[in-house]
MMTF fields as JSON, N, C-alpha, C and O atoms, coordinates in Angstrom:
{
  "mmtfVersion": "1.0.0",
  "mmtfProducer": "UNKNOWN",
  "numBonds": 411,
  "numAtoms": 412,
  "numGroups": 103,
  "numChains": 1,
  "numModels": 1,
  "chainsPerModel": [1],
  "groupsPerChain": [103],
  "chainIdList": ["A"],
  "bondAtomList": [4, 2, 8, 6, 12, 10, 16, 14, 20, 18, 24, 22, 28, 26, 32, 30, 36, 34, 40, 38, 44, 42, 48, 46, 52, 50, 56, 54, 60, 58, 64, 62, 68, 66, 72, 70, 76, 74, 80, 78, 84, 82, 88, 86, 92, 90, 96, 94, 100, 98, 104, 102, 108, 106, 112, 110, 116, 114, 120, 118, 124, 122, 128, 126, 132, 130, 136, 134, 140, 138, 144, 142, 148, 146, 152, 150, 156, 154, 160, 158, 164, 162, 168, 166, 172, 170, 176, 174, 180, 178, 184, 182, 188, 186, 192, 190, 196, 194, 200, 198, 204, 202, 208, 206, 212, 210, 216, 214, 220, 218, 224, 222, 228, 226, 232, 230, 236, 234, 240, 238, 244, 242, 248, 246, 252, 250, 256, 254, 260, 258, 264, 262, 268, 266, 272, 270, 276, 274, 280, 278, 284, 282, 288, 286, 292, 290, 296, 294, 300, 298, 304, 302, 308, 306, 312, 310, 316, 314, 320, 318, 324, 322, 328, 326, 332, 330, 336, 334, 340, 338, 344, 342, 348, 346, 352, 350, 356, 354, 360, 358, 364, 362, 368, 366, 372, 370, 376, 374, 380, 378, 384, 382, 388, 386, 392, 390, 396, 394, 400, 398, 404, 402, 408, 406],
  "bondOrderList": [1, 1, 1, 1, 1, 1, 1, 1, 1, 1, 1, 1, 1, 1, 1, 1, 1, 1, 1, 1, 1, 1, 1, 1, 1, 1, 1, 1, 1, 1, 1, 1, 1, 1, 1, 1, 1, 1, 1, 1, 1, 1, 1, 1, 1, 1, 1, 1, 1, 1, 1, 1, 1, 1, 1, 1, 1, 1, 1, 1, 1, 1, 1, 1, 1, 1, 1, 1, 1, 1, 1, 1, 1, 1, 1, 1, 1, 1, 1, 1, 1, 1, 1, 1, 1, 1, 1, 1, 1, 1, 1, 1, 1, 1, 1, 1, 1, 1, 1, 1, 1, 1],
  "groupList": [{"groupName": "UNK", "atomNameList": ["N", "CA", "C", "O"], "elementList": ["N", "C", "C", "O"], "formalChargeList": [0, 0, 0, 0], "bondAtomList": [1, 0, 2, 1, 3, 2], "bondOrderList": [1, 1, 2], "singleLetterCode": "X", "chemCompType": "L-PEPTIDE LINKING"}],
  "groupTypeList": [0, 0, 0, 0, 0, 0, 0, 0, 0, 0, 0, 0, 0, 0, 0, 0, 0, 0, 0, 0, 0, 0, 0, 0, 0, 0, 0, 0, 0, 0, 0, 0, 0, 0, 0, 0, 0, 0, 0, 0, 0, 0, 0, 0, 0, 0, 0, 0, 0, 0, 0, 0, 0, 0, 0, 0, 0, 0, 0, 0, 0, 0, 0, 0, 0, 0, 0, 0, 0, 0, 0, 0, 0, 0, 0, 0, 0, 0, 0, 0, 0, 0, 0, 0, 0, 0, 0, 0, 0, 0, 0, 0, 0, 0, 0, 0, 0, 0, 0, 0, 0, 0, 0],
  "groupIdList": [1, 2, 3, 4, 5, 6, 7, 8, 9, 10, 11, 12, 13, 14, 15, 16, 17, 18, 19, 20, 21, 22, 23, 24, 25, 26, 27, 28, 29, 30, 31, 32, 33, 34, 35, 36, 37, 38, 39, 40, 41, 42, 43, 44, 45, 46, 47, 48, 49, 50, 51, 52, 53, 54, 55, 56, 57, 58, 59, 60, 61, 62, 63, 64, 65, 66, 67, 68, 69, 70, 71, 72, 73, 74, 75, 76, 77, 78, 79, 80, 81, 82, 83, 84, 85, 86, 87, 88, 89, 90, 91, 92, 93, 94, 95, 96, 97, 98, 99, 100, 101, 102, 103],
  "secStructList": [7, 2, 2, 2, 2, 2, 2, 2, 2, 2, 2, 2, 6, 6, 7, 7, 7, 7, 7, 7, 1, 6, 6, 1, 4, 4, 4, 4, 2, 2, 2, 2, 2, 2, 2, 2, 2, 2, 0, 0, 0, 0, 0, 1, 7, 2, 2, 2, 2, 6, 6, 6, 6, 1, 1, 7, 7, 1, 6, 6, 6, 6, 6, 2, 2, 2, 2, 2, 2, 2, 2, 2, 2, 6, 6, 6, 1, 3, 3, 6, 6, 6, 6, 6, 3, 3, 2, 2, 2, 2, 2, 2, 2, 2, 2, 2, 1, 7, 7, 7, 7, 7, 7],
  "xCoordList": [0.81, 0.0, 0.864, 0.911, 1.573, 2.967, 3.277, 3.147, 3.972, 4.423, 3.338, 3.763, 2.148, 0.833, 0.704, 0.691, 0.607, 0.463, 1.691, 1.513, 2.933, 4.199, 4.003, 4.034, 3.743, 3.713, 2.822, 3.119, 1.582, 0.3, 0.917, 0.78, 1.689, 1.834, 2.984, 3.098, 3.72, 4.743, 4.374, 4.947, 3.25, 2.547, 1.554, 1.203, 1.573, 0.397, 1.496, 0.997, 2.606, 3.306, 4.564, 5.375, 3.832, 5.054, 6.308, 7.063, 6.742, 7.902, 8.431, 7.764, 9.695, 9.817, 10.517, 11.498, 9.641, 10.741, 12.251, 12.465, 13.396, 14.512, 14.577, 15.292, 13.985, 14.543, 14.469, 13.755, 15.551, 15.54, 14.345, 13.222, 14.49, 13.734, 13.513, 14.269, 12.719, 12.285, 13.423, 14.226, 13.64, 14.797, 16.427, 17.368, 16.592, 18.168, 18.596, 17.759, 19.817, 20.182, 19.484, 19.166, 19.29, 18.151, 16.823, 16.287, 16.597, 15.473, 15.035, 14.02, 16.289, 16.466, 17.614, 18.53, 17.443, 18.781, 17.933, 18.299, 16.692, 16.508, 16.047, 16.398, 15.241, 15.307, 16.509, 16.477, 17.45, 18.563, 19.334, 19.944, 19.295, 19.251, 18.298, 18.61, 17.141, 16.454, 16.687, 16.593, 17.074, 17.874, 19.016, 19.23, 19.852, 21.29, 21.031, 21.62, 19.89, 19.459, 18.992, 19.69, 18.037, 17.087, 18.637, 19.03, 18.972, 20.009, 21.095, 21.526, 21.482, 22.483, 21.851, 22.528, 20.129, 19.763, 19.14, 19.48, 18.453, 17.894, 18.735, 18.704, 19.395, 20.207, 21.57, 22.025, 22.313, 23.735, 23.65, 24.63, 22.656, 22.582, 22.651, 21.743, 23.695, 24.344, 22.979, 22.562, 22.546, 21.751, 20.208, 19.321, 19.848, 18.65, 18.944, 18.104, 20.195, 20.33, 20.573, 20.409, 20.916, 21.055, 19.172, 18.719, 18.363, 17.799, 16.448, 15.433, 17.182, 16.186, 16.786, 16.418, 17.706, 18.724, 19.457, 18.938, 20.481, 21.209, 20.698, 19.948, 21.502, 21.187, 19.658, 19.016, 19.422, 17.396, 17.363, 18.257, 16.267, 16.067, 15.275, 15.138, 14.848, 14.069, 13.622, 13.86, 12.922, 11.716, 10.788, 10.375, 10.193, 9.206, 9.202, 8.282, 10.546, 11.092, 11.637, 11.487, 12.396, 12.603, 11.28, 11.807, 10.14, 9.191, 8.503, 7.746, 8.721, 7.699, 8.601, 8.096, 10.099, 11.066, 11.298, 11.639, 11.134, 10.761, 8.921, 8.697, 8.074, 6.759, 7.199, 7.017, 7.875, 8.008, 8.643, 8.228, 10.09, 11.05, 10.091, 9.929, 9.569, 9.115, 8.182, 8.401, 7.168, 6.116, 7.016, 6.315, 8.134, 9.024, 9.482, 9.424, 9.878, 10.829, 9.512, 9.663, 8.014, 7.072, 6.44, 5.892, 6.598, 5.473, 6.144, 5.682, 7.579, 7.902, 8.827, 8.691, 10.128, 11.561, 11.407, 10.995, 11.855, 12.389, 13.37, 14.388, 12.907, 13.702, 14.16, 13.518, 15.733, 16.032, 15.477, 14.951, 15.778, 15.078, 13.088, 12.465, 12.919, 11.262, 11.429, 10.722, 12.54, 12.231, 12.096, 11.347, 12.883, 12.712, 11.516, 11.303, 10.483, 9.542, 9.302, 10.12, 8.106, 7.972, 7.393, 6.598, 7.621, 6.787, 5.517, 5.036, 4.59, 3.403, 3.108, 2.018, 3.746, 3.722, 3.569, 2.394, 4.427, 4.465, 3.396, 2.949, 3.322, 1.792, 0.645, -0.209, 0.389, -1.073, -1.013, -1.742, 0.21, -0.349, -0.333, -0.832, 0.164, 0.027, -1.173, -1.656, -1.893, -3.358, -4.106, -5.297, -3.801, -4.736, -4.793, -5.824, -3.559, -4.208, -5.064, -5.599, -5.351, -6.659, -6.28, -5.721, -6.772, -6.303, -7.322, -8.404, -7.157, -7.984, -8.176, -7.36, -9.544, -10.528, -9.754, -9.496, -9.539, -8.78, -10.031, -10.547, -10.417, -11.772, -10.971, -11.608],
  "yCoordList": [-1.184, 0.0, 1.264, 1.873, 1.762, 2.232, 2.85, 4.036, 1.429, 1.658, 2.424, 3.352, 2.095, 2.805, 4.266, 5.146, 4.385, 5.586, 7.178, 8.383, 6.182, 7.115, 7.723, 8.789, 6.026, 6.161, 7.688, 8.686, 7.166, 8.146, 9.794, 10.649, 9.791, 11.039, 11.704, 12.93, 11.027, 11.495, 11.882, 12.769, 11.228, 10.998, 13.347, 14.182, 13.294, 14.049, 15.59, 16.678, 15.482, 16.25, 17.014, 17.933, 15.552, 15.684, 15.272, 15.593, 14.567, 13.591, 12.661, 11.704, 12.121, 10.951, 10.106, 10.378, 9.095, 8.322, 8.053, 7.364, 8.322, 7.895, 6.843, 6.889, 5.758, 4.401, 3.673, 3.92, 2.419, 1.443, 0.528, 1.024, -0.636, -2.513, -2.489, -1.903, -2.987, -3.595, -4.064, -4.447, -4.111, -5.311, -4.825, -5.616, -3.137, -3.258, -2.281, -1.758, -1.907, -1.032, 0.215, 0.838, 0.498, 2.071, 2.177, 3.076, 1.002, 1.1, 1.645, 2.307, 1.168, 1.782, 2.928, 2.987, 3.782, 4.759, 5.827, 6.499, 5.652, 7.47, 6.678, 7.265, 5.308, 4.884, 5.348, 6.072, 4.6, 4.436, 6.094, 6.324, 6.954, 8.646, 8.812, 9.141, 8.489, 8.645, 8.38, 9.177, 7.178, 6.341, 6.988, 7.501, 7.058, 7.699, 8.705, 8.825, 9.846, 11.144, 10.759, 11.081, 10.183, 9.887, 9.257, 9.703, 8.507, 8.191, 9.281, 9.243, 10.228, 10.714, 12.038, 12.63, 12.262, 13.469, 12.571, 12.973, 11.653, 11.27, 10.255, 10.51, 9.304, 8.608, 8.969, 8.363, 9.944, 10.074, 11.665, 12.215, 12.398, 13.455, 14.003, 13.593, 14.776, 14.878, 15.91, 15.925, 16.588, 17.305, 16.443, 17.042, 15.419, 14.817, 13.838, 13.799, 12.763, 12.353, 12.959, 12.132, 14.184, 15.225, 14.975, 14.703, 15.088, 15.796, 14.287, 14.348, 13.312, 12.562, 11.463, 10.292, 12.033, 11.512, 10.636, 9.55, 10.47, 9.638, 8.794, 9.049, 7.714, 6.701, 6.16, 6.282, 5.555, 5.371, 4.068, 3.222, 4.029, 3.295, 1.766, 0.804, 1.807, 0.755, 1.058, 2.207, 0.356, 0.162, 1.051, 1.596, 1.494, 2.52, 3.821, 4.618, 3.979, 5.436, 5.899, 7.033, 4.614, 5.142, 4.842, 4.556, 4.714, 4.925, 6.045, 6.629, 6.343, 8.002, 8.696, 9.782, 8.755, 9.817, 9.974, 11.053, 8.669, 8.712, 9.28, 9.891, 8.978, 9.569, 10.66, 11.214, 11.411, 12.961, 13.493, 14.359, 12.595, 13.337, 13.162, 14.16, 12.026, 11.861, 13.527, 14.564, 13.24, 14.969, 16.259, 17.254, 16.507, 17.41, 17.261, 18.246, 16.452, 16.35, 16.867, 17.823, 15.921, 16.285, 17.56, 18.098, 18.163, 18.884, 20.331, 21.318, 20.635, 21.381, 22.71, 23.928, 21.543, 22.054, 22.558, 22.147, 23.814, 24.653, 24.227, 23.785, 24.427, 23.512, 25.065, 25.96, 24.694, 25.767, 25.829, 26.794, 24.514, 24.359, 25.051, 25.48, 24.822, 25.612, 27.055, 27.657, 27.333, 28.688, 29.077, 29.973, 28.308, 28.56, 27.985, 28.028, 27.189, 26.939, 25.656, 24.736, 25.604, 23.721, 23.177, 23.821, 21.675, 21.038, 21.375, 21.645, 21.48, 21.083, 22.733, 22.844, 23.956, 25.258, 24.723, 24.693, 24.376, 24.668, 23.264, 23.033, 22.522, 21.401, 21.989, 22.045, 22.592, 23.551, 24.336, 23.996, 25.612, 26.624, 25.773, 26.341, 24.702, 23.929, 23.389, 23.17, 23.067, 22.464, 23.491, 23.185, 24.996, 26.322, 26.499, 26.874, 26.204, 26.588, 26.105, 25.0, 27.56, 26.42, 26.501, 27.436, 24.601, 23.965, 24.07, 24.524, 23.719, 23.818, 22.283, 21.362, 22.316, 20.593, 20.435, 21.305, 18.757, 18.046, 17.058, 16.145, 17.43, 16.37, 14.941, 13.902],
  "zCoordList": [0.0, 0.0, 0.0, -1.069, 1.065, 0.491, -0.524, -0.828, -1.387, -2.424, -3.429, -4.117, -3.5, -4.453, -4.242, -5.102, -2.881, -1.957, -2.477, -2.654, -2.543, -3.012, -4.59, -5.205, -4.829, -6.731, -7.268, -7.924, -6.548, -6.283, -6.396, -7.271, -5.013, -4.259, -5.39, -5.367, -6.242, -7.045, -8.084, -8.717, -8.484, -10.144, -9.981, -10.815, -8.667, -8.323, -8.366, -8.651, -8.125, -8.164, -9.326, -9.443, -10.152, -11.247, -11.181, -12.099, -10.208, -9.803, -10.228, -9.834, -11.132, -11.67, -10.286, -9.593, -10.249, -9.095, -9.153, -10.151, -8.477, -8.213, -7.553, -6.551, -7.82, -7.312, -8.497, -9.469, -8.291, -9.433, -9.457, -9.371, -9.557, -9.691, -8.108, -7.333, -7.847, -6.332, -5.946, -6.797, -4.964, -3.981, -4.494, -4.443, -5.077, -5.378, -4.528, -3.792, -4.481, -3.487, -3.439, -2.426, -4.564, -4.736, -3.816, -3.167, -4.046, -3.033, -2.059, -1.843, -1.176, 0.674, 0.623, 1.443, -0.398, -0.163, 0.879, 1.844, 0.235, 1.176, 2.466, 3.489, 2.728, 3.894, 5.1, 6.095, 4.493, 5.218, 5.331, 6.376, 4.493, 4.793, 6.157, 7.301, 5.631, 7.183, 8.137, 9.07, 8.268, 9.874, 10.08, 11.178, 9.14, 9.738, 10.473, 11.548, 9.959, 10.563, 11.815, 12.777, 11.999, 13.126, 14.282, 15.36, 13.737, 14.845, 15.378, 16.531, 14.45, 14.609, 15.771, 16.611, 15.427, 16.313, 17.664, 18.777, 17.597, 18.705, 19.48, 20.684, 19.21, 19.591, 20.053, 21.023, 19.432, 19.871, 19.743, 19.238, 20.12, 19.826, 22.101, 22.825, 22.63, 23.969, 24.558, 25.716, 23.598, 24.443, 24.329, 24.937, 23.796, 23.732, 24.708, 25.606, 24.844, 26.142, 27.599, 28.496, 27.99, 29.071, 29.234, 30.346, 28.183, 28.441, 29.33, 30.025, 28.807, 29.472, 30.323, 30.415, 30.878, 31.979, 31.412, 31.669, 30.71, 30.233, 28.812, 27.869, 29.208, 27.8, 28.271, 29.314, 27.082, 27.37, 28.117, 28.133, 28.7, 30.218, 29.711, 30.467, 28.392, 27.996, 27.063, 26.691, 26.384, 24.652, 24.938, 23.915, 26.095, 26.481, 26.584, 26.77, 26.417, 26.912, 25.368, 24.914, 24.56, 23.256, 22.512, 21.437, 22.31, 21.564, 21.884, 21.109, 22.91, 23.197, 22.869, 22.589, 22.669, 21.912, 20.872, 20.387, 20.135, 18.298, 17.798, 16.753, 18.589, 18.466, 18.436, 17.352, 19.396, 19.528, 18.331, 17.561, 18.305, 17.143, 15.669, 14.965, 15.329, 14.132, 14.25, 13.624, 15.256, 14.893, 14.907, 14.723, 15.04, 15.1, 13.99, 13.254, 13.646, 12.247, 11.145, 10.384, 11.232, 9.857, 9.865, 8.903, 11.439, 11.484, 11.95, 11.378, 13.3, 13.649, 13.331, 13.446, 12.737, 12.426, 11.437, 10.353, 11.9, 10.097, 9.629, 10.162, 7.956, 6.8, 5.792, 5.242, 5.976, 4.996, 3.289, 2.734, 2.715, 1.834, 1.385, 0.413, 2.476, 2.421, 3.133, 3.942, 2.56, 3.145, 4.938, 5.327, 5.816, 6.74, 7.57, 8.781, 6.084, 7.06, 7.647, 7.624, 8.2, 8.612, 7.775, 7.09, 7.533, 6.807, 6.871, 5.771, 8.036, 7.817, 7.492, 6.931, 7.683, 7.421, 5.707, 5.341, 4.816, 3.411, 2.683, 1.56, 4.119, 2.952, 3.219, 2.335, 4.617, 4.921, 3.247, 2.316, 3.176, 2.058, 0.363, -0.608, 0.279, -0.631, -0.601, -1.712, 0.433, 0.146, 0.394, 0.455, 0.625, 0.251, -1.193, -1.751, -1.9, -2.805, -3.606, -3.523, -5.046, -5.651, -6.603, -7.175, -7.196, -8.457, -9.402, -9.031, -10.583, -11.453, -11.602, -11.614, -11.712, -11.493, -13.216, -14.047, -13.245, -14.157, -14.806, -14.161, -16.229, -16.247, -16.857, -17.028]
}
């Protein structure tokens, strides 16, 4: 579903996909961009461990810190690329505007 969902979301934007054949290294490039990030800010990042007393205490404590970081990352942080703004700042005025109906 996913995969339809992306195809969808690219086709809608005018996007040619950058990935190869199913199952080749192309596949998981921007995956694995993502993880490196996510690890490098939430995981080994000195002021996110300060901030919740050290290294994480269990599976319970790192899933309520990836819930958080993920809504920060889609929804909070300004992105130089958008102009300073947040994601959900530049998809709100993207779904203000108005399109012309496609028959």
């Amino acid at each position: 579903m996913t995969s339809i969902r992306y195809g969808e979301r690219l086709a809608e934007i005018g996007a040619v996909p950058s990935i190869g054949t199913v199952g080749d290294s192309f596949d998981n490039a921007m995956a694995e961009s993502m993880f490196a990030l996510f690890k490098t800010e939430l995981f080994r990042n000195p002021a996110v461990l300060a901030a919740v007393d050290g290294h994480w205490k269990g599976l319970d404590d790192l899933e309520i810190e990836t819930a958080k970081w993920v809504s920060w990352f889609n929804e909070v942080r300004l992105h130089t690329e958008l102009g300073d703004a947040t994601p959900l700042e530049v998809e709100a005025d993207y779904d203000a505007q108005p399109r012309a109906d496609v028959a």
